[in-house]
N, C-alpha and C positions, 0 to 999 in steps of 0.2 A: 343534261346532254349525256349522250352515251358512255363517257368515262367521268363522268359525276365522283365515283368512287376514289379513282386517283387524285382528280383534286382535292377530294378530304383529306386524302394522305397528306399530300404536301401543303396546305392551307395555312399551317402555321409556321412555315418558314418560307411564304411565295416571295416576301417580299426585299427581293434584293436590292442590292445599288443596282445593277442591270436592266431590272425590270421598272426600276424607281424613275429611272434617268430616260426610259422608253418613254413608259408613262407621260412623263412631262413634254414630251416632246409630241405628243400623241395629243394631249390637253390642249397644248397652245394650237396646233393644225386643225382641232374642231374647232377653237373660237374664232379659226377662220373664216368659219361660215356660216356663224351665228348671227341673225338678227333681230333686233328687239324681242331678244330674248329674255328677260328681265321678268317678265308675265308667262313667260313658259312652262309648260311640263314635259318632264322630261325622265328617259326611261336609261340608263345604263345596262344594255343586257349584257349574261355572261360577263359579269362586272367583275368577279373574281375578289379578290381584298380590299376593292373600292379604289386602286390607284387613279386610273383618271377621272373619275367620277367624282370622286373627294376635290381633284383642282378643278374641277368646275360648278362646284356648289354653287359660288355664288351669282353663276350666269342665269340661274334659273330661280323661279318660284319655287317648283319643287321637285326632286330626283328620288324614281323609284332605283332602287339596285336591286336586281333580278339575276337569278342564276341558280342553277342547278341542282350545286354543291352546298347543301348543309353546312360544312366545312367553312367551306369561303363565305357564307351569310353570315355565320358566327364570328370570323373575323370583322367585317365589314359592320356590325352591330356593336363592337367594344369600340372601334373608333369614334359611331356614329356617341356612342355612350361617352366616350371620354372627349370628343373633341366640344359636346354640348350641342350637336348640329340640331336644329328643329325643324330645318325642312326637306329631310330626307327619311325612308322609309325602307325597309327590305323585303323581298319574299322571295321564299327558294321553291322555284317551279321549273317543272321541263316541258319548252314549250316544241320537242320534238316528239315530246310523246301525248299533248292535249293543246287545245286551242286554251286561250284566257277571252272570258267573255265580260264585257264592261269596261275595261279598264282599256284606256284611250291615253296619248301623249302628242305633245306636239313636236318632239324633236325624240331621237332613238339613236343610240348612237352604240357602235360593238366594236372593244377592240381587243384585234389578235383572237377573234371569235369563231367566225365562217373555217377557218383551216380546218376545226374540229367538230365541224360538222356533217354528219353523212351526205344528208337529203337537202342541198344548201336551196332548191326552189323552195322548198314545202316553209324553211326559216322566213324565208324574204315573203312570202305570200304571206305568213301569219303575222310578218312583222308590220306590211304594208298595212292588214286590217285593223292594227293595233293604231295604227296614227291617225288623229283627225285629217281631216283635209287641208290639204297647203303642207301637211307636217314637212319633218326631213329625217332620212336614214341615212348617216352616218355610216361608214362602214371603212374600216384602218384594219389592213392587213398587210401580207406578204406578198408580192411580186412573185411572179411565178419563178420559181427556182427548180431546173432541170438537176441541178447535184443535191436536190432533196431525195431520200427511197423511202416511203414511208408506208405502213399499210394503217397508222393510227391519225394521220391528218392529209390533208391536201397539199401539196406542194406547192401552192401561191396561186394566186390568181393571175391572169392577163386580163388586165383591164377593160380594155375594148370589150373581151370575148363574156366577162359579169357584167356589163353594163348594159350589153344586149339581153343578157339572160334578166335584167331586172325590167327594161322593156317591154319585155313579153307580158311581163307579171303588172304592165300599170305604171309602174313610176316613170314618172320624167323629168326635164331639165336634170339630169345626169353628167355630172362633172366629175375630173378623177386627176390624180398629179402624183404623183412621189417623191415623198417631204423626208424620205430619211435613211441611211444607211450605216452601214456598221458591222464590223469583225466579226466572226462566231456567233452571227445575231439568229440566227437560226438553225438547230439541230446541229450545230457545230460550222455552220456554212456563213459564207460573207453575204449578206442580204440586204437587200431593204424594203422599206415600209410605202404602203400608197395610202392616198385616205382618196373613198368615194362619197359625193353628196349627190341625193335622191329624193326627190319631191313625191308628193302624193298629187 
C-alpha cells in the first residue's frame, strides 16, 4: 500500500498493549461470523505483525498473511518461525498497485486496513475476485469520525454509506454493528470500531 515505507519503520515496535488488546477484540468479532470454518482458507490482508490473524489460526485450515510492508512480513515470519505454526504462510504484495492471479480464499478478512487506502473500490473489487464463491469479506475498521483531519487516511467509514459502495461491486448479504470503543483510539480521538460481513 501506499505508505508501505512507514510501516517498515515502525514494524519492529507495532506491537503494543494498545494494539494487542484491539487486536483481541477484533479476533473474537470475526469468530462471530465464522462458519464451518475449520476447512477454510483464509487470507489476513494488510495483516501487519500478524496480531489478529495469529488468534485465529486455529479457526482455519490455512491463513495466508499478506501485506505490503516487508517490514511487517518479517515480523509476522519470526513468530510464524517461533510459534512452530504449520499452517500459515506470508507474502508481501501490493495489491493497490497489481492484481494476484490464482490464488483464491474463502474467507478475507482486514483489520484497521481500508482507512489507509486511496482507491478503497479498486481494494474491495480485487478483494471480491480473490474469494471463491459463498466466500466472506470481513472488514473491521473505524466509524466515521468527523474530529479526524487527516490527508494520510480516511476518517472512518459510515456504514450504510461502504455497504452500498460494496453492493455496487457484487457482494451481498451485507451485515455491519459496532463491537468496540475506546479513549485516544484513534489519531488521538475517542472512537470506535465496526466489523462488516460480505458474501460473495
Amino acid at each position: 500500500m501506499g505508505n508501505a515505507a512507514q510501516f517498515d519503520m515502525i514494524a519492529s515496535t507495532y506491537d503494543t498493549p494498545g494494539r494487542i488488546q484491539i487486536a483481541r477484540a477484533s479476533s473474537d468479532a470475526i469468530r462471530g461470523y465464522l462458519a464451518d470454518s475449520k476447512r477454510k482458507r483464509a487470507i489476513d490482508f494488510g495483516c501487519g505483525t500478524g496480531l489478529v490473524g495469529m488468534n485465529l489460526l486455529n479457526e482455519f485450515s490455512s491463513m495466508l498473511f499478506l501485506d505490503a510492508s516487508q517490514g511487517m512480513i518479517d515480523q509476522i515470519n519470526h513468530k510464524i518461525s517461533s510459534c512452530r505454526v504449520e499452517n500459515a504462510s506470508t507474502l508481501c504484495f501490493d495489491l493497490e498497485k497489481d492484481c494476484l492471479s490464482g490464488l483464491r480464499a474463502d474467507y478475507i478478512f482486514m483489520a484497521q486496513v481500508l482507512l489507509h487506502i486511496k482507491d478503497i473500490k479498486l481494494i474491495l473489487s480485487r478483494l471480491y475476485e480473490l474469494l471463491n464463491e459463498g466466500g466472506h469479506l470481513l472488514v473491521i475498521d473505524f466509524d466515521k469520525n468527523e474530529n479526524i483531519s487527516s490527508t494520510m487516511v480516511h476518517h472512518g467509514f459510515d456504514q450504510t454509506e461502504l455497504a452500498n459502495i460494496m453492493m455496487k461491486l457484487g457482494y451481498r448479504g451485507i451485515q455491519s454493528k459496532t463491537f468496540y470503543t475506546g479513549t485516544n483510539l484513534f489519531m488521538g480521538q475517542d472512537a470506535s470500531l465496526f466489523i462488516l460481513d460480505a458474501q460473495k
